[in-house]
Each structure stands twice: as structure tokens, then as C-alpha cells.
PDB file of N, CA, C and O in Angstrom, chain B, residues numbered from 101:
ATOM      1  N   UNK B 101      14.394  -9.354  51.653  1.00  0.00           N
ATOM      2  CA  UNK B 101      15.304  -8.708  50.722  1.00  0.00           C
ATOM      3  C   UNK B 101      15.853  -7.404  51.303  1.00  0.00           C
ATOM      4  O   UNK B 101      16.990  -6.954  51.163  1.00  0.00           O
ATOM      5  N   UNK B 102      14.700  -6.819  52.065  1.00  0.00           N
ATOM      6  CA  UNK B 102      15.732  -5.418  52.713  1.00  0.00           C
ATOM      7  C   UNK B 102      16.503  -5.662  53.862  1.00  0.00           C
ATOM      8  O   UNK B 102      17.092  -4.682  54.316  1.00  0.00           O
ATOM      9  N   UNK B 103      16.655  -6.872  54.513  1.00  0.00           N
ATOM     10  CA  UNK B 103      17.660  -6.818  55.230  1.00  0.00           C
ATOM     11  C   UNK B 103      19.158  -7.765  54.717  1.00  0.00           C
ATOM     12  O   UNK B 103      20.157  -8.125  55.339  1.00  0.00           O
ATOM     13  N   UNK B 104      18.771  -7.907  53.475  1.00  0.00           N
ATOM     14  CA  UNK B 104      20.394  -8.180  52.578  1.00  0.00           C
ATOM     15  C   UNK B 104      20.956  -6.985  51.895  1.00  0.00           C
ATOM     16  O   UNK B 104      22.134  -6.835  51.569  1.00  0.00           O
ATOM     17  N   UNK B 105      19.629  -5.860  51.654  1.00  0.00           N
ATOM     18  CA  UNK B 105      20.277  -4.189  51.313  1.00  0.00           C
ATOM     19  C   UNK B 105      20.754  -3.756  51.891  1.00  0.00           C
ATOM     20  O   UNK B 105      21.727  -3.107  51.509  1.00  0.00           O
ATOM     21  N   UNK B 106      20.453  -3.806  53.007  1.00  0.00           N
ATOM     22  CA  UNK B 106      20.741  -3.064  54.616  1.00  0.00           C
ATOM     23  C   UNK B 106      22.033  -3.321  54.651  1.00  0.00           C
ATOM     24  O   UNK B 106      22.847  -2.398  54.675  1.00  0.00           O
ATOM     25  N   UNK B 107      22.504  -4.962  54.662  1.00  0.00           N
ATOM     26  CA  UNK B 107      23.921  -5.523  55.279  1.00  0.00           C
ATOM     27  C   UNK B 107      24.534  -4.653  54.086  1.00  0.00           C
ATOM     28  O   UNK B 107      25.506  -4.015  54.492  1.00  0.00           O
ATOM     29  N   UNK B 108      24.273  -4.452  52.829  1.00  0.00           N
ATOM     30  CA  UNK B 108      25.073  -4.649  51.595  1.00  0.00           C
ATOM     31  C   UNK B 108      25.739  -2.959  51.753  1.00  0.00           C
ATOM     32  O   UNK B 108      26.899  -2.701  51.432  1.00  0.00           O
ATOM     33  N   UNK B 109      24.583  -1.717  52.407  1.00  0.00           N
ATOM     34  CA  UNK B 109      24.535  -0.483  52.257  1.00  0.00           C
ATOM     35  C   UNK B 109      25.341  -0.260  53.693  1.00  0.00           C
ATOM     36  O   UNK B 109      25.449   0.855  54.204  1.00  0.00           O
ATOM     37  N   UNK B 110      25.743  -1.145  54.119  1.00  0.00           N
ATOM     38  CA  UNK B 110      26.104  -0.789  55.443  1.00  0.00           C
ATOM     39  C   UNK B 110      28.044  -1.878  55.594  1.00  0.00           C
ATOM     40  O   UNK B 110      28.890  -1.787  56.484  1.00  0.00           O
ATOM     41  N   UNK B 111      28.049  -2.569  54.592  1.00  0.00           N
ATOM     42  CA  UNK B 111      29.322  -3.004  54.258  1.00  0.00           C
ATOM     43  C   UNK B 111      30.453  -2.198  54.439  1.00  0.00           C
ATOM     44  O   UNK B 111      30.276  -1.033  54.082  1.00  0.00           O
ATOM     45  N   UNK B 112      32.072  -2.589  55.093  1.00  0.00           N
ATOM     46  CA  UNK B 112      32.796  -1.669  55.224  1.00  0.00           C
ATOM     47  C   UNK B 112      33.260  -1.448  53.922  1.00  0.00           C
ATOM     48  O   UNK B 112      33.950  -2.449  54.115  1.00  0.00           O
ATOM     49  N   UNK B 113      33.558  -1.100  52.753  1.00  0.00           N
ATOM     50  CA  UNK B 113      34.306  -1.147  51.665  1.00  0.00           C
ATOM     51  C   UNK B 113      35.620  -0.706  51.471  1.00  0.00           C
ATOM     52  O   UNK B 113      36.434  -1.086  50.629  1.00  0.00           O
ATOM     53  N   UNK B 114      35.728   0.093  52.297  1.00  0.00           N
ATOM     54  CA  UNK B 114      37.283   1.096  52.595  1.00  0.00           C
ATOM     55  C   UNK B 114      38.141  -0.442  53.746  1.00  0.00           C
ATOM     56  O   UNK B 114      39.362  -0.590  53.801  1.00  0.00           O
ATOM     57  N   UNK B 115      37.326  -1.180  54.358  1.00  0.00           N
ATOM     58  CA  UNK B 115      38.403  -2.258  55.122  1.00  0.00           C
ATOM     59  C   UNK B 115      38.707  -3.280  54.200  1.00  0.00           C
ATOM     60  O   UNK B 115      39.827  -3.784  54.118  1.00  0.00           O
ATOM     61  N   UNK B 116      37.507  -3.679  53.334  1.00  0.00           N
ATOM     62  CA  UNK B 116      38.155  -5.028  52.364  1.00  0.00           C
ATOM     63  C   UNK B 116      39.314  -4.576  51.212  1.00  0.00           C
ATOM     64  O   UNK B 116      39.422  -3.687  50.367  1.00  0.00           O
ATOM     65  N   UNK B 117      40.027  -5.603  51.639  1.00  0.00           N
ATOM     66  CA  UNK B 117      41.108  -5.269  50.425  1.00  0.00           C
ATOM     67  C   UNK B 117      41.303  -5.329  48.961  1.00  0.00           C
ATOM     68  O   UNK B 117      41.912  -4.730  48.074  1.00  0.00           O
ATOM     69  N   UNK B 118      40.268  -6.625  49.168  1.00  0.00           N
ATOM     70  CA  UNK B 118      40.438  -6.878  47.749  1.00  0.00           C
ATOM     71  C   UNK B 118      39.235  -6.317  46.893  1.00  0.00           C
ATOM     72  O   UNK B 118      39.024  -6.631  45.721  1.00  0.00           O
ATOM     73  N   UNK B 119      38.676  -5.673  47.448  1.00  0.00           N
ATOM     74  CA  UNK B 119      37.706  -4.614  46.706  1.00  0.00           C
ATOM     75  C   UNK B 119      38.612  -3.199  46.428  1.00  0.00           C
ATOM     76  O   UNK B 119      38.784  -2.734  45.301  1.00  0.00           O
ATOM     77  N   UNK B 120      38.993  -2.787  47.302  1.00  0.00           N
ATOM     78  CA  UNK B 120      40.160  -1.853  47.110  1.00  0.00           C
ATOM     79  C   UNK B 120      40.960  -2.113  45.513  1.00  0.00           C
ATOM     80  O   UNK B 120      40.882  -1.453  44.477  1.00  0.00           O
ATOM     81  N   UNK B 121      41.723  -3.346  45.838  1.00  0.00           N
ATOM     82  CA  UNK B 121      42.462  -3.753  44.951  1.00  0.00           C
ATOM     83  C   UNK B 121      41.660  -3.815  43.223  1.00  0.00           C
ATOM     84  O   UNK B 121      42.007  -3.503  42.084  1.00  0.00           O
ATOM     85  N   UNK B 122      40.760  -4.250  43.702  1.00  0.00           N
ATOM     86  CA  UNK B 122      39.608  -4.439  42.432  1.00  0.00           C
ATOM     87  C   UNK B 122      39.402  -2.826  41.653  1.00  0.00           C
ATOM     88  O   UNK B 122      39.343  -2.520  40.462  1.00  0.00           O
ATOM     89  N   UNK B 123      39.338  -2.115  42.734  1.00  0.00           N
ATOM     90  CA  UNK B 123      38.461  -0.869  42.420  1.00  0.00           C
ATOM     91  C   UNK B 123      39.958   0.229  41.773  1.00  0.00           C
ATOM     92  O   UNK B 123      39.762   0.996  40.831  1.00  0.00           O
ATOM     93  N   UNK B 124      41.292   0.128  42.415  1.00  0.00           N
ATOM     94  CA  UNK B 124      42.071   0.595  41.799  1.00  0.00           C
ATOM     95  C   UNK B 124      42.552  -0.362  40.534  1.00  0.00           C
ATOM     96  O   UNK B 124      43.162   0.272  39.674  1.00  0.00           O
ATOM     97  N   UNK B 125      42.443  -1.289  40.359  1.00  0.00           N
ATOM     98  CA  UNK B 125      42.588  -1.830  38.760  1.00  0.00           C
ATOM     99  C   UNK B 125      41.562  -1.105  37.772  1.00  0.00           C
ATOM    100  O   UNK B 125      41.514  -1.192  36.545  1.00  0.00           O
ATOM    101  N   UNK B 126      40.800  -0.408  38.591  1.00  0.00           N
ATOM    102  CA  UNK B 126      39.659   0.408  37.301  1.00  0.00           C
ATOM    103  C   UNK B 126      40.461   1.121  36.475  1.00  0.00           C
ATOM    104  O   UNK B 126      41.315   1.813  37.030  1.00  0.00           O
ATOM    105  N   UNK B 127      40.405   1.133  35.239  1.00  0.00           N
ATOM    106  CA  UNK B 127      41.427   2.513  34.641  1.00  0.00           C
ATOM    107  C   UNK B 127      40.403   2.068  33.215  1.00  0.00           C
ATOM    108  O   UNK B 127      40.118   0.981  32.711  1.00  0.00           O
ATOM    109  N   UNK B 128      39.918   3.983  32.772  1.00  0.00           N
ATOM    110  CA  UNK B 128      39.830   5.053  33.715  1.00  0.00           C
ATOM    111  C   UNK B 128      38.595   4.197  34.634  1.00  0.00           C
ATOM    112  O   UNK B 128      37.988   3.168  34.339  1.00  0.00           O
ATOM    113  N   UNK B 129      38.485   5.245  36.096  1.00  0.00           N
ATOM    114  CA  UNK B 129      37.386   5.146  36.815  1.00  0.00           C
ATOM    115  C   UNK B 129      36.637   4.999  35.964  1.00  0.00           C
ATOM    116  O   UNK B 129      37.024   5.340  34.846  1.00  0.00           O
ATOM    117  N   UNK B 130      35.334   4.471  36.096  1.00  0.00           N
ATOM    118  CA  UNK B 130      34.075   4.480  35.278  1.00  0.00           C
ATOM    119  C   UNK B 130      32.981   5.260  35.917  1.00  0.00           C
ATOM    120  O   UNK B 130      32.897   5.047  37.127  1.00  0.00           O
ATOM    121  N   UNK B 131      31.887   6.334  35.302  1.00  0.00           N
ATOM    122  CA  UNK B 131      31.543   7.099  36.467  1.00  0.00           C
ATOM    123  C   UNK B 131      30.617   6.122  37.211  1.00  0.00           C
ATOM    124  O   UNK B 131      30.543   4.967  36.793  1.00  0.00           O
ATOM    125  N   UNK B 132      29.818   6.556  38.419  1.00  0.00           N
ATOM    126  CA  UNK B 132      29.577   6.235  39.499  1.00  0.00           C
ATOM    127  C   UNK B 132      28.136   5.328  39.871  1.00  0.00           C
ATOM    128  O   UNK B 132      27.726   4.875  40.940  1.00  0.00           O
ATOM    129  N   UNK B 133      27.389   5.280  37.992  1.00  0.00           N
ATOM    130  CA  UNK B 133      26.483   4.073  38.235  1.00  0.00           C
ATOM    131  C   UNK B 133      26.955   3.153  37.730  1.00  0.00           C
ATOM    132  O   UNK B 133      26.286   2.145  37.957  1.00  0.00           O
ATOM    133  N   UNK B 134      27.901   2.959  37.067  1.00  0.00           N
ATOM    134  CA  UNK B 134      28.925   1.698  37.081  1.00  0.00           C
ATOM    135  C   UNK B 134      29.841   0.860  37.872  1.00  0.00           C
ATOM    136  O   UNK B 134      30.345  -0.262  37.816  1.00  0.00           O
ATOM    137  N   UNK B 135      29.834   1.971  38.690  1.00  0.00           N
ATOM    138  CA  UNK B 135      31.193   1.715  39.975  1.00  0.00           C
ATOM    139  C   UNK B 135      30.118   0.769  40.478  1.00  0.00           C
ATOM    140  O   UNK B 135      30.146  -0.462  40.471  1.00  0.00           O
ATOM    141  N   UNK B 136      28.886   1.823  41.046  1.00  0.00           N
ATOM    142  CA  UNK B 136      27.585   0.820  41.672  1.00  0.00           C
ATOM    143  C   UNK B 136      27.401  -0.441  41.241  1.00  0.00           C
ATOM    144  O   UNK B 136      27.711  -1.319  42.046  1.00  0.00           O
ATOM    145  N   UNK B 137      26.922  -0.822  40.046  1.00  0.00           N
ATOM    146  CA  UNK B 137      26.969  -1.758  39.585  1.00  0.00           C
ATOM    147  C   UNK B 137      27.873  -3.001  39.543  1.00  0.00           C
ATOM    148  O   UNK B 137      27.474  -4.166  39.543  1.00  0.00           O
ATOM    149  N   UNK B 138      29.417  -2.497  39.501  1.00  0.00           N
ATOM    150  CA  UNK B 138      30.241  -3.732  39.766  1.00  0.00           C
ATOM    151  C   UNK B 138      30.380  -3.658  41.170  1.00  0.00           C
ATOM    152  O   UNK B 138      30.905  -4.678  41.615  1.00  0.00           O
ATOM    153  N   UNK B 139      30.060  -2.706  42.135  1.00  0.00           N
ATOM    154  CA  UNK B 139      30.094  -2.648  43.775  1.00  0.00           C
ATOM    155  C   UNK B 139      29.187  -4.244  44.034  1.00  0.00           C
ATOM    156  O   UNK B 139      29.708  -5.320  44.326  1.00  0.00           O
ATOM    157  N   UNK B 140      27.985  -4.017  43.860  1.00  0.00           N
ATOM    158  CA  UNK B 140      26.826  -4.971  43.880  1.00  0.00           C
ATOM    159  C   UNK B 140      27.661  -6.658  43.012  1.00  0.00           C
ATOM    160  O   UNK B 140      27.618  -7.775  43.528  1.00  0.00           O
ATOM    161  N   UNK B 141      28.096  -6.437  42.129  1.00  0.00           N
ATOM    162  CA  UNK B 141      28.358  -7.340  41.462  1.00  0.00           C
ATOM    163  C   UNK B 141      28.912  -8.275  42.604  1.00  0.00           C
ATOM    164  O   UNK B 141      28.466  -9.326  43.065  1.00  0.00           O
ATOM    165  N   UNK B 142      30.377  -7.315  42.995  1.00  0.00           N
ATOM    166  CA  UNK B 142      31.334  -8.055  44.017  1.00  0.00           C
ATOM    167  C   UNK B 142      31.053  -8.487  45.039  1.00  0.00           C
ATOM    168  O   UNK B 142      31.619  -9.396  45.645  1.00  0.00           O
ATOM    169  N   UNK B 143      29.560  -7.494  45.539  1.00  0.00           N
ATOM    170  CA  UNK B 143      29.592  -8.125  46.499  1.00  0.00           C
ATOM    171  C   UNK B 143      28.677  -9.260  46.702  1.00  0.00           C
ATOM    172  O   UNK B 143      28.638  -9.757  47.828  1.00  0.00           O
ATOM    173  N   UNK B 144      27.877  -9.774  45.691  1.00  0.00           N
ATOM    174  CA  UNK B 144      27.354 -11.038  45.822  1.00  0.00           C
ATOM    175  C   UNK B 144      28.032 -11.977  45.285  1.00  0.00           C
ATOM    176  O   UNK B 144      27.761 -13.126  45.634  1.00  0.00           O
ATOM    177  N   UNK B 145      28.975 -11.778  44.404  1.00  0.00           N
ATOM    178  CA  UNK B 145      30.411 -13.073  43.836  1.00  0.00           C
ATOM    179  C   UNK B 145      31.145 -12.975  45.201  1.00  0.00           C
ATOM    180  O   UNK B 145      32.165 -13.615  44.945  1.00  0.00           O
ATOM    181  N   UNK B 146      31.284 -12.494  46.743  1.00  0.00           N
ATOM    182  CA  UNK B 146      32.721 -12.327  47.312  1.00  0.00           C
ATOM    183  C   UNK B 146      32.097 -12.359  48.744  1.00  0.00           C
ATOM    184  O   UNK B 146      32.849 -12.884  49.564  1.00  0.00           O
ATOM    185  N   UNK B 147      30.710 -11.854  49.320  1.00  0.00           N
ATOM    186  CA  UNK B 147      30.299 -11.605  50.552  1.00  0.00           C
ATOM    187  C   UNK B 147      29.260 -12.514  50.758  1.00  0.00           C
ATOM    188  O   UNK B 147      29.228 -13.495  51.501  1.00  0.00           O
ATOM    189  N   UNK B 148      27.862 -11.765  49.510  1.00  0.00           N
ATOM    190  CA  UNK B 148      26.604 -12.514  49.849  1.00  0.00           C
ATOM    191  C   UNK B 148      26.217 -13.274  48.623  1.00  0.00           C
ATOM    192  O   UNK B 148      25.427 -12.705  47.870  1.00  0.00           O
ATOM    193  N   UNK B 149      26.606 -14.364  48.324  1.00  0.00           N
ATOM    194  CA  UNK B 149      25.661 -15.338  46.926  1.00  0.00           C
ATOM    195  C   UNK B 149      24.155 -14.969  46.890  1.00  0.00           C
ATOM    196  O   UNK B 149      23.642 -14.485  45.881  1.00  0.00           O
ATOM    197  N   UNK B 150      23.771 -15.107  47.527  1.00  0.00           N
ATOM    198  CA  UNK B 150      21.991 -14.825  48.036  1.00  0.00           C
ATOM    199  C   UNK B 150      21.829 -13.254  47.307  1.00  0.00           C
ATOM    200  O   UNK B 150      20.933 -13.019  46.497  1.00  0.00           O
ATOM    201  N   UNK B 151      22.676 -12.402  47.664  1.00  0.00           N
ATOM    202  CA  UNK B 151      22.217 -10.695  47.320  1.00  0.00           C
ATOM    203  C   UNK B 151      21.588 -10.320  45.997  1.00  0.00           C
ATOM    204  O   UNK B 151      22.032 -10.647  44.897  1.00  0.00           O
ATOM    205  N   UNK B 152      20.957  -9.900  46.129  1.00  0.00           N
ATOM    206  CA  UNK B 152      20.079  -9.830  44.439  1.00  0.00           C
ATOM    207  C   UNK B 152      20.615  -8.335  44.269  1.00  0.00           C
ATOM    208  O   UNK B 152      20.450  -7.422  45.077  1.00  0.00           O
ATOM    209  N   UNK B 153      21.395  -8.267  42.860  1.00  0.00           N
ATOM    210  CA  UNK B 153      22.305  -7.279  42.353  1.00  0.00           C
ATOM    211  C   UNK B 153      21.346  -6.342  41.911  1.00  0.00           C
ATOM    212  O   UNK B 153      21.742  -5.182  41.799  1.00  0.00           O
ATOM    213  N   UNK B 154      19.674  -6.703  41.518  1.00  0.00           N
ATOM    214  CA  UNK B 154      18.949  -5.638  40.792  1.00  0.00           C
ATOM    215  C   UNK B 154      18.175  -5.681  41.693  1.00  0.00           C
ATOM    216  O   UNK B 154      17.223  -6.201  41.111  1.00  0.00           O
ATOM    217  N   UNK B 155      17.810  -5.506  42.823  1.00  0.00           N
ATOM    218  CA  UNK B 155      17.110  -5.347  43.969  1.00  0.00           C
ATOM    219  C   UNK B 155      17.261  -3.241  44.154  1.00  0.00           C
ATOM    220  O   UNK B 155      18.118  -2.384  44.371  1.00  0.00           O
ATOM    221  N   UNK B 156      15.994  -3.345  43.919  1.00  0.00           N
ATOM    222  CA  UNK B 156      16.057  -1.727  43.787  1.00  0.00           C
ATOM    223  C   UNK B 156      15.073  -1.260  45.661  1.00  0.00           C
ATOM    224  O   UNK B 156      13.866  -1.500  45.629  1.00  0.00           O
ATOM    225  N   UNK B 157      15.376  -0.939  46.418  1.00  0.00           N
ATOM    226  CA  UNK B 157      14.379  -0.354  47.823  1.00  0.00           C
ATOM    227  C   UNK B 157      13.179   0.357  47.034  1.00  0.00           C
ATOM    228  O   UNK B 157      12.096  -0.228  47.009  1.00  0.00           O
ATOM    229  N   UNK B 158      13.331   1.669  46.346  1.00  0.00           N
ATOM    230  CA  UNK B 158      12.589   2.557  45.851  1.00  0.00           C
ATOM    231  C   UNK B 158      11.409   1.771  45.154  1.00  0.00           C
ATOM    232  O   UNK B 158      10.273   2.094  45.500  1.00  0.00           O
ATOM    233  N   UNK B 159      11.542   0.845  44.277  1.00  0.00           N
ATOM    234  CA  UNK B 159      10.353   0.124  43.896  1.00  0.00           C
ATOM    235  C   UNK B 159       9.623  -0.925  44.347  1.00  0.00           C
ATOM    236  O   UNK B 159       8.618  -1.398  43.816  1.00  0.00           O
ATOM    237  N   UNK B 160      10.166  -1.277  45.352  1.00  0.00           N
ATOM    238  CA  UNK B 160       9.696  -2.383  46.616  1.00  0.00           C
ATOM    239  C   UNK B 160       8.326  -1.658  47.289  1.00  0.00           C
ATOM    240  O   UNK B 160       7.234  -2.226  47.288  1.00  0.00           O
ATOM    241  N   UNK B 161       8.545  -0.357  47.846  1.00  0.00           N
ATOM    242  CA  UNK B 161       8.291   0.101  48.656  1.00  0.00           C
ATOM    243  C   UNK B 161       6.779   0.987  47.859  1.00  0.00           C
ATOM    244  O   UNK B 161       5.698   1.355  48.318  1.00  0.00           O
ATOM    245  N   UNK B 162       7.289   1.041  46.761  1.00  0.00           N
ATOM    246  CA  UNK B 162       6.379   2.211  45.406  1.00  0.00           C
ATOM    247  C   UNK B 162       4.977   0.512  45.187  1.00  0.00           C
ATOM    248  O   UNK B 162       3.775   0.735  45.036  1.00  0.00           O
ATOM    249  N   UNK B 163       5.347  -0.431  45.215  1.00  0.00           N
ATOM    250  CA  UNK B 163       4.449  -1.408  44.906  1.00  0.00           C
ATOM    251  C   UNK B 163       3.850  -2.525  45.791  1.00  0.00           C
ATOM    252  O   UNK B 163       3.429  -3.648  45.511  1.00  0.00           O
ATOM    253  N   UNK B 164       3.972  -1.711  47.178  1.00  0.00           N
ATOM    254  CA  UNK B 164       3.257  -1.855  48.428  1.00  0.00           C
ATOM    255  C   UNK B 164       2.019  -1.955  48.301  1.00  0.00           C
ATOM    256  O   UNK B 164       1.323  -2.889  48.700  1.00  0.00           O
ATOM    257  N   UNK B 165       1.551  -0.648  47.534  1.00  0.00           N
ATOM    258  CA  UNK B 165       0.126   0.052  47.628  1.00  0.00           C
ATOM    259  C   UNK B 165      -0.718   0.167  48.138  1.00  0.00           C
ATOM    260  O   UNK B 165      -1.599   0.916  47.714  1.00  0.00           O
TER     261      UNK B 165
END
């Protein structure tokens, strides 16, 4: 799972267009854990099917123990 975060946190977003396009149809912006949220959305409907949208690092790592 952390190396589908990795690809996901490391995605160009400023080159795809149609995320662009997506992201200026926002009106208003929505603030920025929403943006996150449909970020993740798109990119497992558009890049990765596999990407798990509620895949959090911080609690992966917290339940190691």
C-alpha cells in the first residue's frame, strides 16, 4: 500500500489536464481537505483503480507496534 501512496504523492498534477480542467470547474474552491479528498478520488477513477482513497501512512505506521 505505501508504494501506491508514494506513486499517488509523487503524481504530476500541474501536467494532467484533465485534472486541471476538473479542479477549475470547482466553484467556489472548496478548502483544502476536500480538494484532497476529490484529488484521491480522481486519482483512483482516472490513474490507479487499485489506490485505496482512505489509506492514511500516519496510521499504518502508528499500528506497527
Amino acid at each position: 500500500m505505501q508504494a501506491k501512496y508514494e506513486a499517488y504523492t509523487k503524481y504530476d498534477w500541474g501536467a494532467d489536464k484533465k485534472w486541471q480542467e476538473y479542479l477549475e470547474n470547482l466553484y467556489p474552491l472548496p478548502n483544502a481537505k476536500i480538494v484532497e479528498k476529490r484529488r484521491r478520488k480522481f486519482y483512483q477513477t482516472n490513474v490507479d483503480k487499485d489506490f485505496n482513497i482512505n489509506y492514511d501512512p500516519g496510521s499504518e505506521s502508528s499500528n506497527a507496534g
